[in-house]
N, C-alpha and C positions, 0 to 999 in steps of 0.2 A: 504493500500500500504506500509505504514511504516514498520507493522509486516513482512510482505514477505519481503522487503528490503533487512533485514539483512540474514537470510538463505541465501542470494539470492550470497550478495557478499561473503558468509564466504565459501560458497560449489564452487564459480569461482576462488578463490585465491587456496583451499584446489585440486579441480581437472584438473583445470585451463581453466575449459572450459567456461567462460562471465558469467555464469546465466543464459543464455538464457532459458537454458533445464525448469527454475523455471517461470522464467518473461514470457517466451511467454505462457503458459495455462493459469497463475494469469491474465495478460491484456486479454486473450481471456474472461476472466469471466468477468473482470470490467467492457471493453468495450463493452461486452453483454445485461449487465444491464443499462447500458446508455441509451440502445436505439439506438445505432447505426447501421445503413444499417450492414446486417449481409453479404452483398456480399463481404465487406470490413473489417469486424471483424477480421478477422485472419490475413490480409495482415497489417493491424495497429499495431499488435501486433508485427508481426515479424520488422517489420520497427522500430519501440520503443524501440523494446529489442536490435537492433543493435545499436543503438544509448546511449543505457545505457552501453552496454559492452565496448565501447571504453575508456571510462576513468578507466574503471574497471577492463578491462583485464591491461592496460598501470602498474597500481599502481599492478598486481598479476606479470608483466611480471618482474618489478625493482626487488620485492620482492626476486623471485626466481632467479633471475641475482647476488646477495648479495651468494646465495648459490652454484652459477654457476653450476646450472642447468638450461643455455640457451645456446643451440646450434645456435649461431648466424649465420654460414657460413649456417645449412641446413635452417635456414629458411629464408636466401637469395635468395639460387637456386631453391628451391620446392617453396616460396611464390607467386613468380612470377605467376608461374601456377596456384593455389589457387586462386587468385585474378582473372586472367582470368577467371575460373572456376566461380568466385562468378557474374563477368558483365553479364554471359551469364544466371545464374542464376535466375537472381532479373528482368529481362526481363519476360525470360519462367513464373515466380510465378505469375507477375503481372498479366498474362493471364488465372491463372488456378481461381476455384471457393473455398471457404473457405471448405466445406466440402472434398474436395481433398487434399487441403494443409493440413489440418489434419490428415489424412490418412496416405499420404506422411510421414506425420511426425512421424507416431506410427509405423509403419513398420520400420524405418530406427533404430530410436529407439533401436527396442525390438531386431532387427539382432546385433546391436552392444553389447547391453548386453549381452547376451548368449555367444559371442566372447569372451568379457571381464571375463566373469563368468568361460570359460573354460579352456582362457591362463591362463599357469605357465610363472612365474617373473623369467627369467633365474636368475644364481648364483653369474656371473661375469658381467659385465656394459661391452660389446663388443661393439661398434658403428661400424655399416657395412657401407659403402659405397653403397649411393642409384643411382644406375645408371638413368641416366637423362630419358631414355623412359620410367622408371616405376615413376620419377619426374615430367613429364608432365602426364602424363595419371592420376597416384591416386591425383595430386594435382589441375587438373582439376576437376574431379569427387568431389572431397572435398567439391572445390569453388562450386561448382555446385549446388549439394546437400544440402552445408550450406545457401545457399539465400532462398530457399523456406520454411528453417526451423527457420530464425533467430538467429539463433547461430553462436560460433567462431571457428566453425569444432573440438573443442579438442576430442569431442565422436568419429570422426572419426580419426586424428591424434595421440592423443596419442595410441592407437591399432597398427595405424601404426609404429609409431617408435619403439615401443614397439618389433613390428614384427623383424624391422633390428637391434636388435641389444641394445637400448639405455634401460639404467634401466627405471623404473615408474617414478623416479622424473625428471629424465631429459625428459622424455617425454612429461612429465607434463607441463615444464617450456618452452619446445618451442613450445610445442601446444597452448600455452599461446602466446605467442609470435605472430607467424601465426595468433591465432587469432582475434588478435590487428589489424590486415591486412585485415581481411573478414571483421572486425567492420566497417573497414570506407569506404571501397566500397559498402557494404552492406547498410550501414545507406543513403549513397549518391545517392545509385539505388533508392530506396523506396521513401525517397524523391521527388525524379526526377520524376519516376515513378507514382507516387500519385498525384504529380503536373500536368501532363500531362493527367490523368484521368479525371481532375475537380473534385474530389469527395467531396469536398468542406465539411470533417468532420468538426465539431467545436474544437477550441483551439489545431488545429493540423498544420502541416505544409507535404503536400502530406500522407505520409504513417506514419509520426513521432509526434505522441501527445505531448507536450510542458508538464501540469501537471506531467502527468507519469515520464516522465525523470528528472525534475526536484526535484521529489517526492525521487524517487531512486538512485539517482548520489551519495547526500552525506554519505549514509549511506553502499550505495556495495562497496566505492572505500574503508569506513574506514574496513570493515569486510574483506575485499580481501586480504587486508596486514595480517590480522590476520590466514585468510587461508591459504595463504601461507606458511607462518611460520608452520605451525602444519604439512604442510605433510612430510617436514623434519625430523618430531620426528615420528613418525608412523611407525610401520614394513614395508618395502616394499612390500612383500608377502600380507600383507592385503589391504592395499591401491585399489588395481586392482580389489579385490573382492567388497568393500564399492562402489567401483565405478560401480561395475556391475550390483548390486542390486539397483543403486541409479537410472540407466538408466531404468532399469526394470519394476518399480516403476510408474517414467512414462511414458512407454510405455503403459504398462498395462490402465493407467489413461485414456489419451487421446483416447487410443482404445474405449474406453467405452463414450468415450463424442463423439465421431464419432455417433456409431449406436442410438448417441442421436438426433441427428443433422437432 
């Protein structure tokens, strides 16, 4: 758990998206080998890895606040939705079976890559104005989409900003932001939700393992500040690419632990 740790925080600080994309297949392996009820395997994982991204995204979000690249006012009025987006979420996941959520999770994945792979970094830092119906709608979809995958929606938000308007690092830095917001409704559904299950894992608390997150807290949040820092220095132009191929990666992975399953 150590060695995955660090990757874990240095690529959430560097893309701003928690780790999740890292922590949630690493805990699906762990918890694999534990021995525990596999009908729960994936919803544990996702639940962990929300609960790890909160203090990790929190220390990527200051980080890139220092280089102001955080759009604080949009991720006021979009978070709102997001968060709704993620209660409705962490409901729907609890119901589905672990070979599904993986699924889920490799499709949404590999679509975002190939986005990423094929947008150009416009030339000038424009911020558009996001009209509130497309506010509620992509930031519902977000919230949505992130509960079932454990992640802080950055794979999905930073594309979107990216879309209206805002360079890579400011994308970066309120995707961060945002999803410091999915972490804690996110971490609080699974929870709840696990509770309400009975699933009575050992050294867990409903959907959130105790070991794990204590394993990974001190070493994502110190790697996250260092993340952050670096994509400052970085070509913009490349940034979006590393990010494409990084989603790519594992999409392709998790596909493949699917038709294992």
């Amino acid at each position: 758990m150590i060695v995955t740790a660090v990757p874990v925080g240095f690529v959430a600080g560097l893309f701003g998206i928690g780790g999740g994309l890292i922590t949630v297949p690493f805990l699906f392996y762990i918890f694999g080998s534990l021995g525990i009820n596999q009908d729960y395997i994936m919803h544990l994982a996702v639940g962990t890895s929300f609960a790890i991204i909160i203090p990790t995204s929190m220390v990527s979000v200051l980080t890139h606040h220092k280089y102001k690249a955080v759009d604080f006012k949009i991720v006021k009025s979009y978070g709102i939705f997001v968060v709704l987006g993620v209660i409705f979420g962490t409901i729907f996941a609890a119901s589905l079976k672990t070979k599904t959520l993986v699924l889920f999770f490799s499709i949404v994945i590999f679509l975002l890559s190939i986005y990423l792979l094929l947008l150009k970094e416009r030339e000038k830092n424009i911020t558009l104005n996001i009209k509130l119906h497309l506010q509620i709608i992509l930031g519902f979809l977000v919230g949505f989409i992130s509960a079932p995958m454990g992640i802080g929606g950055a794979v999905m938000n930073v594309p979107i900003l990216k879309f209206f308007g805002y360079s890579i690092n400011r994308s970066i830095g309120s995707a961060a932001a945002i999803g410091f917001l999915i972490a804690i409704f996110g971490a609080t559904g699974f929870l709840i939700t696990g509770s309400y299950l009975e699933t009575n894992i050992p050294l867990s608390i409903g959907f959130l393992n105790i070991p794990a997150f204590l394993i990974f807290i001190p070493i994502t949040t110190f790697m996250a500040r260092i993340g952050a820092k670096t994509v400052h220095t970085i070509d913009k132009n490349k940034i979006s690419k590393y990010f494409g191929f990084f989603l790519l990666i594992i999409a392709c992975k998790f596909l493949y632990e699917y038709f294992k399953l």
